[in-house]
N, C-alpha and C positions, 0 to 999 in steps of 0.2 A: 374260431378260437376266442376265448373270451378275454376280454382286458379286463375287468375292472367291473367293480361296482360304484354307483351315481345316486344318491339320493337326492328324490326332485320333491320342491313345494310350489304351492302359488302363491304368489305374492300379491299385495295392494300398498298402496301410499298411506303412510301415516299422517298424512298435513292434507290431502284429498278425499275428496268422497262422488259418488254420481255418476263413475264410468266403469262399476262393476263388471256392464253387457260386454264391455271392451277387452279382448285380450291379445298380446302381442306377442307376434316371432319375430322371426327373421327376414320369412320372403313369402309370399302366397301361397307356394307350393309344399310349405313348412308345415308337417300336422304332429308337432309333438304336442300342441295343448290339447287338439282333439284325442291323442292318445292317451294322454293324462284324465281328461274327464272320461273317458273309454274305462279306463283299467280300474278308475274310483267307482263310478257310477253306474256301469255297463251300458250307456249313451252318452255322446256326445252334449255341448251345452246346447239345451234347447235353440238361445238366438246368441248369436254370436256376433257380433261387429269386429273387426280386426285392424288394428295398427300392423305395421313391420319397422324393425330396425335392424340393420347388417350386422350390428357387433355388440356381443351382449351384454359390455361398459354401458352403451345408448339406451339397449333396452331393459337394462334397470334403473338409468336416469328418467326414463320415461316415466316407467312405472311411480319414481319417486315424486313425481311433476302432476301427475294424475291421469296420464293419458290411458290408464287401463292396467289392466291383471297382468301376471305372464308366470310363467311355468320354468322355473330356474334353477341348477342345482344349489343345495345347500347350503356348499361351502364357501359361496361367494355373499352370504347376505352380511350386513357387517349394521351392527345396533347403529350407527350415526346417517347411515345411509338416505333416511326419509322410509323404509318400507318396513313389511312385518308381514310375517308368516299369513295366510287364510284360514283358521281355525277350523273351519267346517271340511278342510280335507287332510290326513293324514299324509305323511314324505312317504313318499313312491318311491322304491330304491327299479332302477332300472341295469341290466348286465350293457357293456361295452362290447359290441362282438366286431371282429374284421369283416369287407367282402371284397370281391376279386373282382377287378378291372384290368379288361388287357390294355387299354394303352391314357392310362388316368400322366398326364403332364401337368405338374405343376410350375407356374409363371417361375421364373426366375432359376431354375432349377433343370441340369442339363441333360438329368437322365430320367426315366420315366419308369414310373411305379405299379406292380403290378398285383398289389394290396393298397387297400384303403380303409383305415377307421370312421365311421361315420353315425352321428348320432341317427342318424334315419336309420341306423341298422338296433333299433333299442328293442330288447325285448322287454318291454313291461307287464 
């Protein structure tokens, strides 16, 4: 089932320069920038170095600070922030789709779900 559409850019620091090779997710196991450079260039980036940050408040602080690129949607980039678009790639709009887990529990929460939205479910 499809939710939604997401338009993605990558971004870089306006006030930085020099950690281009750099780009940042969320966890190791996280490949939506390899997906993004996938769907633009049909390869991956050649050398890649990798930051992570859990929340992607941090990881556009990051990005603002200089620690590296990162792959983010749209509608979160805001002109005072410190970042700016990457001219050399076009926004990548990506579909939102559901997938099924049979016993996905979430912390805090007493009954358990057997749908789950998830950006790793992106088709771009």
């Amino acid at each position: 089932m499809q939710l939604g559409v997401e338009r993605n850019v990558l971004i870089e620091s306006t006030r930085h320069s020099g950690r281009e090779g750099c780009h940042i997710d969320h966890h190791p196991r996280d490949n939506f920038t390899e997906k993004f450079f996938l769907s633009q260039t049909g390869s991956t980036a050649p050398r890649m170095e990798r930051a992570y940050f859990d929340d992607i408040y941090s990881l556009i602080d990051a990005v603002a600070h200089g620690v590296g690129r990162a792959v983010v949607p749209v509608h979160l980039l805001e002109p005072e922030s410190g970042i700016r678009a990457v001219r050399v790639f076009p926004l990548t709009t990506c579909l939102f789709s559901c997938i099924s887990i049979a016993s996905l529990t979430i912390p805090g929460c007493s009954k358990a779900s057997s749908t789950r939205c998830d950006s790793n479910a992106l088709l771009c």
